[in-house]
C-alpha positions, 0 to 999 in steps of 0.5 A, a space after each residue: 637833143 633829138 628834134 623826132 617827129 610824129 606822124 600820125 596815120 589814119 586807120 584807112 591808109 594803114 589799112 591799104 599798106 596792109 593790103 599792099 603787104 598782104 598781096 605781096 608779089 602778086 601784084 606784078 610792077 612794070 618798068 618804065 622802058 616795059 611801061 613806053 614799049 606798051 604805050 608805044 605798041 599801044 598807040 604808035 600814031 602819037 610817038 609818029 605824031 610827036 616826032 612830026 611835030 618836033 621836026 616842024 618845030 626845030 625846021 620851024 626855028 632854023 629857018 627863023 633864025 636864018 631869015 627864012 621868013 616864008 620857010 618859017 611861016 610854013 614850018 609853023 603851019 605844019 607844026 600846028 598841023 602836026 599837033 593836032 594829028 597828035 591830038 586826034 591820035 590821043 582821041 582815037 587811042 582812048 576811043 579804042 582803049 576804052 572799047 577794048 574793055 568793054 
């Protein structure tokens, strides 16, 4: 006994995989690695700012788990000091995006 399923469609999604058939290579697909190396070009203050906050982070924890309470307490400061660099490089990346296609 055959359990088949049917699926219907509607007519407006049929439409735009014909005009995906229909544009066939044109339409160029970049890979992922391609898709990070133009973020990266892009905006390279966020991967800087990521870094940043990941190194605070993992120091952050050593020294917590060590008993350095006041490196700790530091480390935790600048993580955060670290994320919002990271923000405010996000902000400025839009910003520029944005203008540039204007």
């Amino acid at each position: 006994m055959s359990n088949k399923i049917q699926v219907s469609l509607p007519e407006e999604e049929l439409d735009w995989i014909q005009l995906r058939q229909d544009l066939g290579p044109v339409v160029e697909v970049e890979t992922t690695k391609e898709k990070l190396q133009r973020k990266i070009k892009e905006n390279p203050l966020v991967p800087l700012g990521c870094l940043a906050t990941t190194a605070a982070l993992t120091a952050g924890l050593y020294n917590f788990r060590t008993g350095n309470r006041k490196m700790s307490q530091l480390m935790m400061r600048t993580r955060i000091a670290a994320q919002g660099f990271t923000v405010f490089a996000l902000i400025v990346g839009v910003v520029m995006t944005y203008t540039d296609k204007k």
